[in-house]
Wavefront OBJ file of the C-alpha trace (Angstrom):
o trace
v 0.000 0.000 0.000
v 0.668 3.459 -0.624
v 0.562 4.427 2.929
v 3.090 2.064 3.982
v 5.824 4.691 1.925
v 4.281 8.238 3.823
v 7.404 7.965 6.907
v 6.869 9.714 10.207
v 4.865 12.097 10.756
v 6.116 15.652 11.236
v 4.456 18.671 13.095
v 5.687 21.689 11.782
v 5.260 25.092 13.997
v 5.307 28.505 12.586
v 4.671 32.071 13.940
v 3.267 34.518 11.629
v 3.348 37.979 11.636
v 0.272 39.594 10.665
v 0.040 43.637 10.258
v -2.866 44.884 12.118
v -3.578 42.168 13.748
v -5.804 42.962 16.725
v -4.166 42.384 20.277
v -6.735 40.085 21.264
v -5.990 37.761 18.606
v -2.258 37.746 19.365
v -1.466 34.283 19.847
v -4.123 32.633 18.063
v -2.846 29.122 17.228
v -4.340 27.689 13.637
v -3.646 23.908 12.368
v -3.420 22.686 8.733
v -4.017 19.244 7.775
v -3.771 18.913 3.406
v -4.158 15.910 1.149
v -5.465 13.449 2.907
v -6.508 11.449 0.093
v -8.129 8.793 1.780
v -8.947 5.712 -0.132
v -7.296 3.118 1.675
v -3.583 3.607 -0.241
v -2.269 6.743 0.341
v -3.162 7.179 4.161
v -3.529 4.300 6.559
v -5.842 5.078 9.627
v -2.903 4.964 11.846
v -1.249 7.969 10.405
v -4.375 9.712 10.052
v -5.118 9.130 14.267
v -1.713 10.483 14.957
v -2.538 13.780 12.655
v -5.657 14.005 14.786
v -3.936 13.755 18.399
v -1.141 15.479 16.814
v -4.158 18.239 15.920
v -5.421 18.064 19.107
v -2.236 18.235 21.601
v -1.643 21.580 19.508
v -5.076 23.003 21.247
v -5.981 24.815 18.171
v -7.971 28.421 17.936
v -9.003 26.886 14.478
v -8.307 24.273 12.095
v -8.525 24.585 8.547
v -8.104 21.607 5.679
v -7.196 22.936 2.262
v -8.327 19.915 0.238
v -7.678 16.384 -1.656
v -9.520 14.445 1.004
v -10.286 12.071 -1.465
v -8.137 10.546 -4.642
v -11.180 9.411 -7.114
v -14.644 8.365 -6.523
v -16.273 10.604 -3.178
v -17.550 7.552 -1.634
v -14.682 7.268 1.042
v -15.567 10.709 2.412
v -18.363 9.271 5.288
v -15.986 7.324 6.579
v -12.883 9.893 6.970
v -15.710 12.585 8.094
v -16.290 10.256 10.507
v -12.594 10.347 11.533
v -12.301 14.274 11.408
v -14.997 14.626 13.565
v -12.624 13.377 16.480
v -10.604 17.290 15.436
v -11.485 19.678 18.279
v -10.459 23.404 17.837
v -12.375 26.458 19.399
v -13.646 28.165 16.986
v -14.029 25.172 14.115
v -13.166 23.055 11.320
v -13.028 24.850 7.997
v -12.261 23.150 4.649
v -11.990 23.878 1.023
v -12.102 21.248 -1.589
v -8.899 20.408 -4.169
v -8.953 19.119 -7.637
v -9.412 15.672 -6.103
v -12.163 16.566 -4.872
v -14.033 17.628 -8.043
v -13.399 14.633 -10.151
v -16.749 13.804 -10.661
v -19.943 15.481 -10.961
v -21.318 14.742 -7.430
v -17.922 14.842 -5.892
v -18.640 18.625 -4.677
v -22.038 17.500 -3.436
v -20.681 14.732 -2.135
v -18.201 15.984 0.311
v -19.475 19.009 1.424
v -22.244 16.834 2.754
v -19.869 14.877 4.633
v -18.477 17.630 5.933
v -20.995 19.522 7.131
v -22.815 16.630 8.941
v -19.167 16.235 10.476
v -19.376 19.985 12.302
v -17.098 21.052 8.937
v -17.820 24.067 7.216
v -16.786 24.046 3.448
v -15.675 27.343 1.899
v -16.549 27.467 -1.598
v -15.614 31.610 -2.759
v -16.842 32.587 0.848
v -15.862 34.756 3.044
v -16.062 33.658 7.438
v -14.836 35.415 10.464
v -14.526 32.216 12.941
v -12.002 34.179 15.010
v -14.047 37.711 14.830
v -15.089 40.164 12.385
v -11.311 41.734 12.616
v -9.880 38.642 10.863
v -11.785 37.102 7.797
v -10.866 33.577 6.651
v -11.462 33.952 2.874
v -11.661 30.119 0.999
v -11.508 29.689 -2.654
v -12.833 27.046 -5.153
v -10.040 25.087 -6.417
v -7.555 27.194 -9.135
v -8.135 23.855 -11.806
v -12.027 24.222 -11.002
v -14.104 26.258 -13.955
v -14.668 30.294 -13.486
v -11.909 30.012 -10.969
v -12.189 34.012 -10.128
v -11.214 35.266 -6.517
v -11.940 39.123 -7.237
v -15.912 39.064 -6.491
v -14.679 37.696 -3.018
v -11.009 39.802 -2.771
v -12.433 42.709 -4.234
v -14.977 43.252 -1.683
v -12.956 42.973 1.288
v -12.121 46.151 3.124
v -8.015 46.631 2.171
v -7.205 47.509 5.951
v -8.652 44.329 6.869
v -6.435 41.377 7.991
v -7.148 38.281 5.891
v -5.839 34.174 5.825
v -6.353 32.690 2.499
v -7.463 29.030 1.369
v -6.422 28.157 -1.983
v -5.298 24.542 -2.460
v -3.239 25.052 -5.653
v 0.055 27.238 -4.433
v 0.269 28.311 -7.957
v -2.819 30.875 -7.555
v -0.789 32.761 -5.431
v 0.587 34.376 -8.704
v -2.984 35.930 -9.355
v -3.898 36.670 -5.665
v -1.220 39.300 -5.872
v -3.406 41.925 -6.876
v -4.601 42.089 -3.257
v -3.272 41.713 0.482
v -3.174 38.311 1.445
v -1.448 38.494 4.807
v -1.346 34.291 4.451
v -1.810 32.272 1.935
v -2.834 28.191 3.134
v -2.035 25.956 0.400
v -0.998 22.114 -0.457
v -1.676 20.399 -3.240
v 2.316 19.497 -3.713
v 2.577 16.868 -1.298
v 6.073 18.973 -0.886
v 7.641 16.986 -3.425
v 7.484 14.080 -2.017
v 10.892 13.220 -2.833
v 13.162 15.850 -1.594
v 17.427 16.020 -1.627
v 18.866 17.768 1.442
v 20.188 20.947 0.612
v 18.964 20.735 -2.903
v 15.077 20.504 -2.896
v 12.433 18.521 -4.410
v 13.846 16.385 -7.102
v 11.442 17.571 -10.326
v 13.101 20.643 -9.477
v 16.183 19.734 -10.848
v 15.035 18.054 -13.796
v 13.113 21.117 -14.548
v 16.646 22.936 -14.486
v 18.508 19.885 -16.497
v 15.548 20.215 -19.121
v 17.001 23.989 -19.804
v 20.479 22.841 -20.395
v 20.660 19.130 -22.132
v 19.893 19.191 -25.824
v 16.034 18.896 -26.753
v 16.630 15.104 -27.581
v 17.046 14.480 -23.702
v 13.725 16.119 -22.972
v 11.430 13.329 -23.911
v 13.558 10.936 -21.349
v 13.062 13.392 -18.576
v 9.490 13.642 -18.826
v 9.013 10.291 -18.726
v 11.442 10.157 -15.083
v 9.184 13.603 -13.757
v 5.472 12.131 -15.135
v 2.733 14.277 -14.644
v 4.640 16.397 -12.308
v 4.636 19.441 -14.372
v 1.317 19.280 -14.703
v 0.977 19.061 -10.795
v 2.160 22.629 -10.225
v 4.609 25.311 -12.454
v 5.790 26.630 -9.504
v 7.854 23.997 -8.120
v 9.883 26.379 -5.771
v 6.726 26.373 -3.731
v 6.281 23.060 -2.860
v 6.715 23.321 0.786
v 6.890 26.013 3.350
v 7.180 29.373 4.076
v 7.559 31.948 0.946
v 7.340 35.507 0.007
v 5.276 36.555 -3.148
v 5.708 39.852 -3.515
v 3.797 41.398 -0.481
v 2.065 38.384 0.364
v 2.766 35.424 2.470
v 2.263 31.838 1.545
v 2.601 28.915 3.077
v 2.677 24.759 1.783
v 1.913 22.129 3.669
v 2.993 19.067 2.403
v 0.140 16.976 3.254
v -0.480 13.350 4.631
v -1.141 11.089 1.741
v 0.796 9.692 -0.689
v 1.265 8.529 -4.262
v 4.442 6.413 -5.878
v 7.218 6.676 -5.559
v 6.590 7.323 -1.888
v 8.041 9.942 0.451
v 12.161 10.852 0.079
v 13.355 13.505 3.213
v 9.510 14.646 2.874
v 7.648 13.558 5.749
v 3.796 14.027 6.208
v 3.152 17.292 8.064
v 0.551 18.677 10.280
v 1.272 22.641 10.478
v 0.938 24.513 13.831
v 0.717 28.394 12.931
v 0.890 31.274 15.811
v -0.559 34.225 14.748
v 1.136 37.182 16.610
v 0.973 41.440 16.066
v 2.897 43.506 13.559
v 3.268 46.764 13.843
v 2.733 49.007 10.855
v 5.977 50.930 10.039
l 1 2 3 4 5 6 7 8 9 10 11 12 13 14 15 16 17 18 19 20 21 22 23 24 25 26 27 28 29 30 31 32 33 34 35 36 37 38 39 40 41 42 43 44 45 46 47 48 49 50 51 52 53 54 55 56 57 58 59 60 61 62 63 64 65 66 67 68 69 70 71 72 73 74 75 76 77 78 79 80 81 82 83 84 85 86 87 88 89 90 91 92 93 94 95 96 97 98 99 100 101 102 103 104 105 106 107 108 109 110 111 112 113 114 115 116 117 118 119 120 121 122 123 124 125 126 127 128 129 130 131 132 133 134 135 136 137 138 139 140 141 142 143 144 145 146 147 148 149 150 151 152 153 154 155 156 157 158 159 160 161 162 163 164 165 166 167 168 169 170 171 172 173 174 175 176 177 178 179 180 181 182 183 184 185 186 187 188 189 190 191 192 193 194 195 196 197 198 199 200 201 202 203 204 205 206 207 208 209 210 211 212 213 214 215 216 217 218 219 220 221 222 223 224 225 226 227 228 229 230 231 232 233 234 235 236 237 238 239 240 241 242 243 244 245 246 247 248 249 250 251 252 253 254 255 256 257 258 259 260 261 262 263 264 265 266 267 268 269 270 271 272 273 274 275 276 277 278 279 280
């Protein structure tokens, strides 16, 4: 099985400065959980009850899931709603959906269903304020969905106003430039899955070989990468913490897992802080 490749699980902790963030929210601990892809492969239950505990030990303000919960058909979703209902956080569970999770035409349906019987509330181009009407929690339909178009929601958000981001596809964070996204929650990636120390994920690299070996090689690399550039363009993304332009945006490289397994890329549950910055 899939899931027998994932490795350890990781729990990644983060502060993140947010400008104008109100005092009373200073220290307002979030968790992301990403790609669960839950079919009996890519996650086995036992790495998905750690990434609960894991969840829960963090005492979470709020937890948010930013997509792939599923790989194909919806059908698995009752029974890993039935799992994330064991999440506890103060102020709730949001989630958005990935491209997984659109497969099919009653995938959307589907899910959301799931979710929302499961105490989950499912962002779809909406706008919440689970933490107060001085931080909104903006989700997005997926950036491979059709009319993927955040300004209606952006747009209409007062510019002073702090904001967190869901968008499962890192690559929109190219178009959600145009506004202030003080954090951007993404996945999607799966970080790479396999990752050289000091180097990066390995499609990386054969990106940069493509550029430099003669056009004749280029047919034998993308048969080593497969689909991956068609996974994401902007590779350098894959996991973490990154500037673009103005905004922040973080990766999370998710729980499940396709072949060739995970390489120095474990499975991640994210613990963000949230603290004040001041306006210079």
């Amino acid at each position: 099985m899939y899931s027998l490749l994932a490795g350890s699980l990781s729990v990644e902790r983060l502060e993140i400065p947010i400008r104008g963030l109100p005092l009373s929210l200073d220290g307002m601990r979030i968790v992301q959980l990403s790609d669960l892809h839950w079919d009996g492969l890519r996650l086995s239950q036992g790495l998905l009850q750690q990434a609960i505990a894991a969840t829960n030990a963090a005492k979470p303000d709020l937890i948010v899931l930013t997509g792939d919960y599923v790989t194909e058909e919806p059908e698995p979703i009752d029974q890993l709603a039935e799992h994330l209902s064991h999440l506890h956080s103060r102020s709730g569970i949001y989630a958005i959906l990935g491209n997984h999770d659109l497969r099919y035409p009653h995938s959307q349906t589907k899910i959301t269903t799931a979710f929302t019987q499961a105490g989950i509330h499912v962002l779809w181009d909406q706008v919440a304020y689970p933490l107060g009407d001085r931080l909104a929690l903006v989700g997005l339909r997926d950036y491979w969905s059709c009319r993927f178009n955040p300004t209606p929601v952006m747009a209409g958000l007062d510019p002073d106003l702090p904001r967190i981001v869901l968008s499962h596809n890192p690559d929109s964070a190219k178009t959600l430039q145009r506004w202030r996204v003080d954090l951007q929650l993404s996945g999607h990636t799966h970080g790479g899955q396999v990752v050289l120390p000091g180097f990066g994920p390995v499609v990386t690299g054969l990106k940069q070989l493509r550029r430099t070996l003669p056009k004749s090689w280029h047919r034998w690399l993308r048969l080593i990468s497969g689909s991956c550039d068609k996974t994401v363009q902007h590779w350098k993304w894959a996991q973490g913490l990154h500037s673009v332009g103005e905004n922040l945006l973080y990766v999370n490289r998710g729980l499940g897992t396709y072949l060739p397994g995970r390489l120095f890329c474990p499975p991640e549950v994210t613990v963000l802080t949230l603290v004040s910055k001041s306006v210079v």
